[in-house]
N, C-alpha and C positions, 0 to 999 in steps of 0.2 A: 205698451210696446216695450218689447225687452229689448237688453242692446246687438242680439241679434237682428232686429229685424228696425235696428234705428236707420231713420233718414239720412241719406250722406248731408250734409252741406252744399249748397249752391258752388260751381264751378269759381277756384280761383280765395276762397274762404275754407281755415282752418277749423271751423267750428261756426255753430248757428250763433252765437253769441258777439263773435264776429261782425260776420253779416248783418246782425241787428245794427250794430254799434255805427259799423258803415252807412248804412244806407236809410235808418230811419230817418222818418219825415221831419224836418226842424221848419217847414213852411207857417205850420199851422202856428206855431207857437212863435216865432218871429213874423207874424201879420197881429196876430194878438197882443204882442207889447208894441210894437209899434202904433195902434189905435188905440189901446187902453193907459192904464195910469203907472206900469211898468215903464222901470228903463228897457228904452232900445236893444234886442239883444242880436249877438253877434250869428250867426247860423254856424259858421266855421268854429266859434269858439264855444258853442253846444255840443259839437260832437264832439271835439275835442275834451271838454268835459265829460263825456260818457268814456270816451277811451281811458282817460286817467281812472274812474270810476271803475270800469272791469282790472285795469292792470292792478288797483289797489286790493279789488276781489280777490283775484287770483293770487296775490300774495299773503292774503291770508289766507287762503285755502291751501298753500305750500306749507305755511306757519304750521297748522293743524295737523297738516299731515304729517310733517318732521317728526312733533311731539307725539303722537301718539300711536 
């Protein structure tokens, strides 16, 4: 698919990358430490780790581009 003919993003989301960050599922994996021998994990502080995890992306992807 070239970027002509790319998907817009879901209503309300600047990009699909976004959207993922938003709204992936953090059930499966906070029912899983909770019954398993993992610490308890937070569900709010999951995604919010994925959010820090794209803004860090994206800052090297600025980095990169600056340079070069």
């Amino acid at each position: 698919m070239n970027s002509m003919n790319r998907l817009p993003p879901p209503s309300g989301y600047a990009n699909w990358l976004d959207f993922a960050v938003e709204t992936f599922d953090t059930r499966g994996l906070w029912v899983e430490a909770m019954f398993g021998e993992s610490e308890p994990l937070d569900r709010d502080a999951m995604r919010e780790a994925a959010r820090e995890e794209l803004v860090r992306l994206r800052e090297a992807a600025r980095r990169h581009d600056a340079s070069g």
